[in-house]
Biopython code that builds the backbone (N, CA, C, O; Angstrom):
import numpy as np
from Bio.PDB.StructureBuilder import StructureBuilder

atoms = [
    (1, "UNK", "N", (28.644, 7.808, -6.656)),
    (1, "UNK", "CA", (28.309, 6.391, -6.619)),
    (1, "UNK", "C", (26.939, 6.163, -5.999)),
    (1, "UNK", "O", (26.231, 5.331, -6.568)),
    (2, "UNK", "N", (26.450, 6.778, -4.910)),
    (2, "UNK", "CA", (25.587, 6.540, -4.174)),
    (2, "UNK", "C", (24.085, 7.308, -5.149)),
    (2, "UNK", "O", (22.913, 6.934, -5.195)),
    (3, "UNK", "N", (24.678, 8.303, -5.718)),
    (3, "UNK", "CA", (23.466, 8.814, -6.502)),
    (3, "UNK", "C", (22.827, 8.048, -7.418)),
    (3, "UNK", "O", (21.635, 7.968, -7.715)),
    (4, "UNK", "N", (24.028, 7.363, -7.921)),
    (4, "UNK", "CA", (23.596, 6.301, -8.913)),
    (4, "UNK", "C", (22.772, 4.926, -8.517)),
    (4, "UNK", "O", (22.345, 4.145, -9.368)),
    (5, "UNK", "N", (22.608, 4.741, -7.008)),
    (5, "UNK", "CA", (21.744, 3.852, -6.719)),
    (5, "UNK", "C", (20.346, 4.442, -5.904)),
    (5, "UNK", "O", (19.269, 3.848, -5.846)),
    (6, "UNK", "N", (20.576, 5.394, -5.468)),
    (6, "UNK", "CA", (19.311, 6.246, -4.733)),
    (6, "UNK", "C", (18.381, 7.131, -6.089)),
    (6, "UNK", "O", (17.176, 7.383, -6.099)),
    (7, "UNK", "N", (19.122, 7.367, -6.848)),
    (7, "UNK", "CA", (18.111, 8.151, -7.728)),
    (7, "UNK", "C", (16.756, 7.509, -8.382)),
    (7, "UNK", "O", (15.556, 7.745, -8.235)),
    (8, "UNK", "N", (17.700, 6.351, -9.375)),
    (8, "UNK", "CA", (16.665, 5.277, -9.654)),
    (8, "UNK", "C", (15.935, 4.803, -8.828)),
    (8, "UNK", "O", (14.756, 4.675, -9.155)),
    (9, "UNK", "N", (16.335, 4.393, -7.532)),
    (9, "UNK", "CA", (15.089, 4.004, -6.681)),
    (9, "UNK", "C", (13.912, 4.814, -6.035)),
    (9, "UNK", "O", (12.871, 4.430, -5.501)),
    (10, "UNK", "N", (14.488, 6.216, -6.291)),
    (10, "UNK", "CA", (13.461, 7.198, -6.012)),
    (10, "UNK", "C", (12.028, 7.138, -7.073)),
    (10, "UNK", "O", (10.881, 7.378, -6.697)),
    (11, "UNK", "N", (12.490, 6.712, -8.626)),
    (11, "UNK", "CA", (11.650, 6.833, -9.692)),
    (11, "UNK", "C", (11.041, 5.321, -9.225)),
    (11, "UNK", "O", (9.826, 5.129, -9.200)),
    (12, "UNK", "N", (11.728, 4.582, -8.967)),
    (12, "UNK", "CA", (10.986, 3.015, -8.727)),
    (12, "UNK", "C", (10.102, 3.630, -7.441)),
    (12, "UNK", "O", (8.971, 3.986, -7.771)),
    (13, "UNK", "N", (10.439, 3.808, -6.033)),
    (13, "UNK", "CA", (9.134, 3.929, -5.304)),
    (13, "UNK", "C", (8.457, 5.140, -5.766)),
    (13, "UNK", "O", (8.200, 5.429, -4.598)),
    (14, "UNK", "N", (7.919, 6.140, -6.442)),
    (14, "UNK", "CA", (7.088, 6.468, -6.863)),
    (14, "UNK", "C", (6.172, 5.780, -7.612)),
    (14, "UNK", "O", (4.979, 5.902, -7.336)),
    (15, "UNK", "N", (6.607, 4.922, -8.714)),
    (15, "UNK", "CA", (6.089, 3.812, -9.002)),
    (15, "UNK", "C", (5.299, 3.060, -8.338)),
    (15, "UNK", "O", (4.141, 3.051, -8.756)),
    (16, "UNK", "N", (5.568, 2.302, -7.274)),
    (16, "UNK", "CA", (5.306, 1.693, -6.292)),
    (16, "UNK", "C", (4.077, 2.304, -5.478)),
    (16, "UNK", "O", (2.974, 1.820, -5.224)),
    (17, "UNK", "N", (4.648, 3.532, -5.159)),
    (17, "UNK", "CA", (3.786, 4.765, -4.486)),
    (17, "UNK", "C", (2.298, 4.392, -5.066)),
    (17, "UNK", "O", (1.392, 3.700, -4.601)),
    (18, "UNK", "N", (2.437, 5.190, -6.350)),
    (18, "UNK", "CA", (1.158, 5.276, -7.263)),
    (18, "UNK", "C", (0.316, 3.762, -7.249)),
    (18, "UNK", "O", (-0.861, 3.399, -7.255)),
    (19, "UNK", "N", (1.121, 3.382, -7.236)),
    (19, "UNK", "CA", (0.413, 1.696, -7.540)),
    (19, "UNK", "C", (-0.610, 1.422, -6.071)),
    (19, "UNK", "O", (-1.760, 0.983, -6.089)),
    (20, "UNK", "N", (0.002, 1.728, -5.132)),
    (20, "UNK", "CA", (-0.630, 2.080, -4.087)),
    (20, "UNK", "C", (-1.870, 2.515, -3.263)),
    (20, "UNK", "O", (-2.584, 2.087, -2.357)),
    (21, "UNK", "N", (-1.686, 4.041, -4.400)),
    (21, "UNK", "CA", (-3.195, 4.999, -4.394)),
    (21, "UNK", "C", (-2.209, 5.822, -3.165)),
    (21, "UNK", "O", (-2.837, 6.375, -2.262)),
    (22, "UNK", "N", (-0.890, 5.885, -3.143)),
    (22, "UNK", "CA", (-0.197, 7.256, -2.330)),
    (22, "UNK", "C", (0.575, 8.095, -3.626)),
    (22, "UNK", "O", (0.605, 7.903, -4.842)),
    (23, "UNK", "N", (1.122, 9.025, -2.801)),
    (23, "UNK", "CA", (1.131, 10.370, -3.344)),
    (23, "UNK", "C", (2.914, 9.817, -4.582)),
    (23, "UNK", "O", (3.959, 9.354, -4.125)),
    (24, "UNK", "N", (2.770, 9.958, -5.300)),
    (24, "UNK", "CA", (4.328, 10.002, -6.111)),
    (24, "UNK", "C", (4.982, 10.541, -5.888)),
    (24, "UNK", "O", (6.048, 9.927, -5.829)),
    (25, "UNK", "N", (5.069, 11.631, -5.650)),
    (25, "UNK", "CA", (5.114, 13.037, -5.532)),
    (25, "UNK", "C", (6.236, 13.118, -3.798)),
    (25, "UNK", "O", (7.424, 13.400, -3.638)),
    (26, "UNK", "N", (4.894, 12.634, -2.578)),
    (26, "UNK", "CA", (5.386, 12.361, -1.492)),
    (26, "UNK", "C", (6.654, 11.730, -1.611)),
    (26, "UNK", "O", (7.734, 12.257, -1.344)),
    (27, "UNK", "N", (6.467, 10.574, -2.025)),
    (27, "UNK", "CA", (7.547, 8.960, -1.670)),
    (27, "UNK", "C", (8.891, 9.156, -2.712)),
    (27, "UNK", "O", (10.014, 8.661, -2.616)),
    (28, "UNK", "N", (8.431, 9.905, -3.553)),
    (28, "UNK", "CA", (10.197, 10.520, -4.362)),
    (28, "UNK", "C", (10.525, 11.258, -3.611)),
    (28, "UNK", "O", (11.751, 11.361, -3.575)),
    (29, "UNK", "N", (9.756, 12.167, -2.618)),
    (29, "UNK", "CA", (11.148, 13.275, -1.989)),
    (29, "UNK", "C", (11.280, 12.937, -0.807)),
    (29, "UNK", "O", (11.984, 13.671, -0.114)),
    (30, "UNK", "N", (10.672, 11.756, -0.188)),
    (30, "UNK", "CA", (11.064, 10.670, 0.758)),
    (30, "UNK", "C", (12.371, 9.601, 0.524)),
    (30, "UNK", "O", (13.318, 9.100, 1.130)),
    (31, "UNK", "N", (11.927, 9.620, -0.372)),
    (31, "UNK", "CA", (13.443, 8.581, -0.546)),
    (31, "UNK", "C", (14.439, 9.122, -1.194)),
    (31, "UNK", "O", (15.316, 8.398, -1.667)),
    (32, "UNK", "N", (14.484, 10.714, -1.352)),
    (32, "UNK", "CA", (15.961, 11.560, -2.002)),
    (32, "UNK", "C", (16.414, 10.966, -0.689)),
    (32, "UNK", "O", (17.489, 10.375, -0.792)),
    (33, "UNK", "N", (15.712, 10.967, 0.894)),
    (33, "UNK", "CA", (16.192, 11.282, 2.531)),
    (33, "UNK", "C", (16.644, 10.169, 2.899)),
    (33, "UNK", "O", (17.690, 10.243, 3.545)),
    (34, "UNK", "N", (16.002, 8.588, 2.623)),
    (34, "UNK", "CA", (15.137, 7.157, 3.348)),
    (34, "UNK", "C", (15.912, 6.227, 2.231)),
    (34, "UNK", "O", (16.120, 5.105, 2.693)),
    (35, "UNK", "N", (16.314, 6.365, 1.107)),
    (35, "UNK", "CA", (16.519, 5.733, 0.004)),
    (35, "UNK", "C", (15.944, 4.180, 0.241)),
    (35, "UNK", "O", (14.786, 3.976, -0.122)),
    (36, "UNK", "N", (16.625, 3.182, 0.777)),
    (36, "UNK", "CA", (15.671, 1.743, 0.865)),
    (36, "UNK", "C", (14.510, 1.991, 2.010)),
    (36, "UNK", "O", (13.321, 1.686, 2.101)),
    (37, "UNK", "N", (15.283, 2.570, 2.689)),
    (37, "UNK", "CA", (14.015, 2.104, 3.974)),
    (37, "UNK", "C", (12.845, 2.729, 3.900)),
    (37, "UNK", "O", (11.946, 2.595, 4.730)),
    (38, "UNK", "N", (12.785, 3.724, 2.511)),
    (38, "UNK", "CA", (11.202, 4.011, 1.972)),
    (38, "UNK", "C", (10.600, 3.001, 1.261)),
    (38, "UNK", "O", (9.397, 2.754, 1.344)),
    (39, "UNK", "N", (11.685, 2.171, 0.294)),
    (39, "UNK", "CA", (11.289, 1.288, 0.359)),
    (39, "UNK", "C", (10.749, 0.086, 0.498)),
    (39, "UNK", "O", (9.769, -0.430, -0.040)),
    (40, "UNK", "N", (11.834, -0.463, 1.625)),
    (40, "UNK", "CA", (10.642, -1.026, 2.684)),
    (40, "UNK", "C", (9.446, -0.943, 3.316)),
    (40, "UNK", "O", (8.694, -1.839, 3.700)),
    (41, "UNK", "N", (9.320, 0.713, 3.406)),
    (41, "UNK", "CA", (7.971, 0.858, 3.983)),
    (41, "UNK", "C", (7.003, 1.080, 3.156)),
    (41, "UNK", "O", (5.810, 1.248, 3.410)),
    (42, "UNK", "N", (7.595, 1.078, 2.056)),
    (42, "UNK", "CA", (6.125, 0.777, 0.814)),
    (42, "UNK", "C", (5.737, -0.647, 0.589)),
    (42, "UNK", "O", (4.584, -0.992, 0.329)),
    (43, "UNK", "N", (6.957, -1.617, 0.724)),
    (43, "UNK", "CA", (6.341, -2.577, 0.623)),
    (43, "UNK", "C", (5.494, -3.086, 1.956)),
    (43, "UNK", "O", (4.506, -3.791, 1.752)),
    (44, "UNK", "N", (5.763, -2.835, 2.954)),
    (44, "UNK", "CA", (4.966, -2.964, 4.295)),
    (44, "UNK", "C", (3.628, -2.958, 3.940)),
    (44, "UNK", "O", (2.847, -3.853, 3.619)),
    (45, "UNK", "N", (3.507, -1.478, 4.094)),
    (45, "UNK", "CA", (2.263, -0.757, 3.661)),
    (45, "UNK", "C", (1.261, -1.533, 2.711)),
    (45, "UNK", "O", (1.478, -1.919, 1.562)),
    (46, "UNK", "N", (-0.102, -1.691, 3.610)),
    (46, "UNK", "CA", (-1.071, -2.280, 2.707)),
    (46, "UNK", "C", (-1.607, -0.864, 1.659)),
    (46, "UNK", "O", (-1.459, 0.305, 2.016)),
    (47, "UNK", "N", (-2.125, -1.211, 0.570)),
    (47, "UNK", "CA", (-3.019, -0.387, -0.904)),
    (47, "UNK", "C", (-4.048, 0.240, 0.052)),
    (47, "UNK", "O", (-4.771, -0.299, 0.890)),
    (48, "UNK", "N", (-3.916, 1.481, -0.292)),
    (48, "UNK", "CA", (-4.901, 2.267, 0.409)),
    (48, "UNK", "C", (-6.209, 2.084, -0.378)),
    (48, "UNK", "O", (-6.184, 1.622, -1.519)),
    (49, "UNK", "N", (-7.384, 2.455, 0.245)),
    (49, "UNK", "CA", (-8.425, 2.147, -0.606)),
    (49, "UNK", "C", (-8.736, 3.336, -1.645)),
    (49, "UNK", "O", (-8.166, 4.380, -1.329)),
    (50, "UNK", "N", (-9.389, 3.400, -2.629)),
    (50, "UNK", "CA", (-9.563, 4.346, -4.064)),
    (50, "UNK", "C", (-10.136, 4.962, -3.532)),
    (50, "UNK", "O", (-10.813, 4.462, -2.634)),
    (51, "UNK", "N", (-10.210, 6.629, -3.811)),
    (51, "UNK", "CA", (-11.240, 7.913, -3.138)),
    (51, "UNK", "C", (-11.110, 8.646, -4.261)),
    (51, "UNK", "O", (-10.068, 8.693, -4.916)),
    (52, "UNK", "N", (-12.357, 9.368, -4.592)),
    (52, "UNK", "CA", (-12.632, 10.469, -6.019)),
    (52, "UNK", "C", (-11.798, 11.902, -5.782)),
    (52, "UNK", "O", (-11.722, 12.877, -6.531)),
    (53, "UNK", "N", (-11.342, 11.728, -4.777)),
    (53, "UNK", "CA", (-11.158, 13.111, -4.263)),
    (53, "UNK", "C", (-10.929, 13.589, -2.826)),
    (53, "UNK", "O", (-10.797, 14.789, -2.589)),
]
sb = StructureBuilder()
sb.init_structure("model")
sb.init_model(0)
sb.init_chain("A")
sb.init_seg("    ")
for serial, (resi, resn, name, xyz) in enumerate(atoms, 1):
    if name == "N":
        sb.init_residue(resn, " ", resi, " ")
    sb.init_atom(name, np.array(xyz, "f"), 0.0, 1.0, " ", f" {name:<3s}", serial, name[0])
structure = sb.get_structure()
């Protein structure tokens, strides 16, 4: 039951993540652990600024 609401939200804050300019990558295997409350802290979180590299 619980997978079925943490999984999808893992693909949603990566989403979120990216939109960001943070890692996708990071914030999906953060929230396999955090499930909302990564979420929350993405929405907290101000947009990092754009870097080439």
């Amino acid at each position: 039951m619980i997978v079925n609401i943490f999984f999808p939200l893992t693909l949603i804050n990566a989403g979120i993540a990216q939109g960001k300019n943070r890692s996708g990558l990071n914030w999906f295997l953060a929230s396999l652990f955090l499930g909302p409350i990564a979420t929350l802290l993405l929405v907290i979180f101000e947009k990092l600024p754009y870097s080439d590299g």
